[in-house]
C-alpha positions as CSV (number, residue, x, y, z in Angstrom):
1,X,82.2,113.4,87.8
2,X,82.9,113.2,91.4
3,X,86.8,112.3,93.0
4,X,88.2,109.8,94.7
5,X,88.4,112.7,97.9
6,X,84.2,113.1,97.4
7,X,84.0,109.4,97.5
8,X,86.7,109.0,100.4
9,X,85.0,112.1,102.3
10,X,81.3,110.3,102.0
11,X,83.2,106.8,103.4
12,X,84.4,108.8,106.3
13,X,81.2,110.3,107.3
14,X,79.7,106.8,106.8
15,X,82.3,105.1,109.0
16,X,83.6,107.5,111.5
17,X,87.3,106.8,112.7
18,X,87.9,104.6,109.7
19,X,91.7,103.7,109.4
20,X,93.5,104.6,106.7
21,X,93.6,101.2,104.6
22,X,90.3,100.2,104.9
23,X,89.3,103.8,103.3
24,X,91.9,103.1,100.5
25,X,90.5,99.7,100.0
26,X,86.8,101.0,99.6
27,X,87.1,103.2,97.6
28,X,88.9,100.6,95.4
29,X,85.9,98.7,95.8
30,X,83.4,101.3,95.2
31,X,85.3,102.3,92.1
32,X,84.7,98.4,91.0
33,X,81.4,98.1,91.8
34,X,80.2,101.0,90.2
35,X,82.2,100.0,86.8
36,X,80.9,96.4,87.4
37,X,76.6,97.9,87.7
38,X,77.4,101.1,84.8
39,X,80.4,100.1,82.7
40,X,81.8,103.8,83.2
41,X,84.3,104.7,86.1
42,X,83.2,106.4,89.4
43,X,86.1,108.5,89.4
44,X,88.9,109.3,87.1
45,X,92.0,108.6,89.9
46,X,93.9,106.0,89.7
47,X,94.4,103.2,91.1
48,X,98.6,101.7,91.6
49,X,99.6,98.0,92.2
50,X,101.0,98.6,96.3
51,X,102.1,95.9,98.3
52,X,99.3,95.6,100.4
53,X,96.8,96.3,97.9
54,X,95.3,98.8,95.6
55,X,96.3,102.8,96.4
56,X,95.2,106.3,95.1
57,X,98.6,108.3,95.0
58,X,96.0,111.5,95.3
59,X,93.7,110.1,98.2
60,X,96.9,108.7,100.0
61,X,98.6,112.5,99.4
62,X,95.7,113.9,100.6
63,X,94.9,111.6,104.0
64,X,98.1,111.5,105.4
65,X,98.7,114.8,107.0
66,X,95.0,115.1,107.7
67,X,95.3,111.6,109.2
68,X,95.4,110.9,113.6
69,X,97.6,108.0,112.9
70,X,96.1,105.0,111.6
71,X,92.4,107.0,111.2
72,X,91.1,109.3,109.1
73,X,88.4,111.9,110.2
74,X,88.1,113.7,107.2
75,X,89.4,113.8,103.3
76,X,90.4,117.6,102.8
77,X,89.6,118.7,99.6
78,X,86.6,115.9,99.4
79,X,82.8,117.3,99.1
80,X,80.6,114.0,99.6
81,X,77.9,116.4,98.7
82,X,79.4,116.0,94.9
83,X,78.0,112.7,94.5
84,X,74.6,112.1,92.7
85,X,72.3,110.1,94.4
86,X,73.1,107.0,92.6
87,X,76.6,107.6,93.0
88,X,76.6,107.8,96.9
89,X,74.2,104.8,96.9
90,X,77.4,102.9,95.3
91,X,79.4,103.8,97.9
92,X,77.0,103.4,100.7
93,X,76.1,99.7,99.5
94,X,80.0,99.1,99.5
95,X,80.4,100.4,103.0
96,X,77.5,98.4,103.9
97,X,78.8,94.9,102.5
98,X,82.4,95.4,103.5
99,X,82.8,98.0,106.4
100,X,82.9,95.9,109.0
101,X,85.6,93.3,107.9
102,X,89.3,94.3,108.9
103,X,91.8,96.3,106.9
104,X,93.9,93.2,106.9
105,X,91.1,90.8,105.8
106,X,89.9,93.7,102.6
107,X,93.7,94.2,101.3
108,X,93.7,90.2,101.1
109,X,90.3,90.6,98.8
110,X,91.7,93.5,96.9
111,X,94.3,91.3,95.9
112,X,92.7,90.2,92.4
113,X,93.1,89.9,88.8
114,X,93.9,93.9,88.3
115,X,96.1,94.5,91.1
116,X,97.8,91.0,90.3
117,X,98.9,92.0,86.2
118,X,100.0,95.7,88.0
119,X,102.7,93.5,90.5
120,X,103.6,90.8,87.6
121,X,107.8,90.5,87.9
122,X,108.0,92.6,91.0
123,X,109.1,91.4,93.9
124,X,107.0,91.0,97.0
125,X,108.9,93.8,99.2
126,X,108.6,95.8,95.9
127,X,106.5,98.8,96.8
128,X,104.9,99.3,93.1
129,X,103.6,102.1,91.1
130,X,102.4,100.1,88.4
131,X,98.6,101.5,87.2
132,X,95.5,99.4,87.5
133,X,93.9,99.5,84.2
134,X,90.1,100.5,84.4
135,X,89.9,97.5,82.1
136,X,91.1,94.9,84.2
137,X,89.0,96.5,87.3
138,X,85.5,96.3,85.5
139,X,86.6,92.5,84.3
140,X,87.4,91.5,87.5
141,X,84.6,93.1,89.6
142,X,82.0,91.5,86.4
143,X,83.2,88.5,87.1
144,X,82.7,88.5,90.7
145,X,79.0,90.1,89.5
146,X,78.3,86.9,87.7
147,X,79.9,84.6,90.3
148,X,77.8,82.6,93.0
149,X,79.5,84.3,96.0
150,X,78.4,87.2,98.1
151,X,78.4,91.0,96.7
152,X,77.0,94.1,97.9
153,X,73.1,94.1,95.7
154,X,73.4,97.3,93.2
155,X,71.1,100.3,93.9
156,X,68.6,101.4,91.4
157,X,69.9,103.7,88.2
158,X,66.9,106.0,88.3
159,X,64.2,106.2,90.3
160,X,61.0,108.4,88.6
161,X,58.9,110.4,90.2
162,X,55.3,110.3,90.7
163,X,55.0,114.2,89.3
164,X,57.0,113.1,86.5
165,X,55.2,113.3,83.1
166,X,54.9,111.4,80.0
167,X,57.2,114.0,78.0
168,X,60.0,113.8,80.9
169,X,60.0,110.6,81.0
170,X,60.6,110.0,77.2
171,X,63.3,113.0,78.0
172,X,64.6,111.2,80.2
173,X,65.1,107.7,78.6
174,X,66.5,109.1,75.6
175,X,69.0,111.2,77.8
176,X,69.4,107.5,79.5
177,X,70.1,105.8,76.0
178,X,72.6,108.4,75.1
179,X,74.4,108.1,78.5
180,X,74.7,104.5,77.9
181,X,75.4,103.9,74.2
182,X,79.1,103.5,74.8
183,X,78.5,100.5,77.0
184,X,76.3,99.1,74.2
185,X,78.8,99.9,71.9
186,X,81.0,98.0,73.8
187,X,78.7,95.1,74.4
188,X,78.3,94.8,71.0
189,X,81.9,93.6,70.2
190,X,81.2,91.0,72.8
């Protein structure tokens, strides 16, 4: 499973110069995308209830002394080249659908269900440490999946080859069904 750093390090080589919230806040994103499309988490980090938004303690930790003020060049410790392909499409189609709004105008949108039950009782000025469930991410980002506004479009799962054969492709699908049966499982005491 790939880190929040792989994920941050891949947004930084897809936006060059990219400032320091607006990193934090897509890989926020990202994260509830890819829960939203798979039902399983990109990464394992976690997410706490800031003032301005979502935060990774770790990707924060890491950025700030590698930071040149407000921008981030590069997430040490981050290997974008950990990502599988479907993975880094994630991230690339949440780049894509939100890179170019402000910082400002994406810790506004981060502001949701999950962040909003992490800052319940806390006063606005209070900085917060409070955890985002994984839960309350994937509920809020599926809602937004089913809702009639505007989302990044979800990349493809798998994509088969043309030199791919009957018997790898059964291998495949029953690798597939295995990977998945927990989200069934879950579906199923829907």
């Amino acid at each position: 499973m790939a880190t929040i750093l792989d994920v941050g390090q891949y947004i930084t080589e897809l936006l060059p110069g990219v400032d320091k919230m607006k990193l934090y806040k897509l890989c926020y994103f990202s994260q509830g995308w890819h829960l939203a499309w798979t039902g399983k988490p990109l990464f394992a980090d976690e997410f706490e209830g800031w003032r301005h938004g979502p935060v990774s303690p770790q990707l924060r930790h890491h950025t700030e002394a590698a930071a040149k003020g407000y921008t981030v060049a590069e997430v040490p410790g981050g290997e974008s080249a950990r990502l599988s392909a479907y993975e880094a499409a994630v991230v690339a189609r949440t780049v894509e659908f939100y890179g170019k709004q402000k910082s400002t105008d994406l810790s506004e949108l981060s502001h949701g269900a999950a962040w909003q039950a992490t800052r319940s009782g806390l006063a606005p000025d209070n900085p917060g440490t409070n955890v985002l469930s994984l839960a309350n991410i994937r509920d809020e980002f599926s809602e937004l999946l089913h809702a009639q506004t505007s989302r990044p479009s979800a990349p493809a799962i798998n994509q088969i080859s043309p030199d791919t054969t009957t018997d790898d492709m059964i291998s495949q699908a029953i690798a597939l069904e295995k990977e998945w049966d927990p989200v069934f499982d879950l579906l199923a005491t829907r």
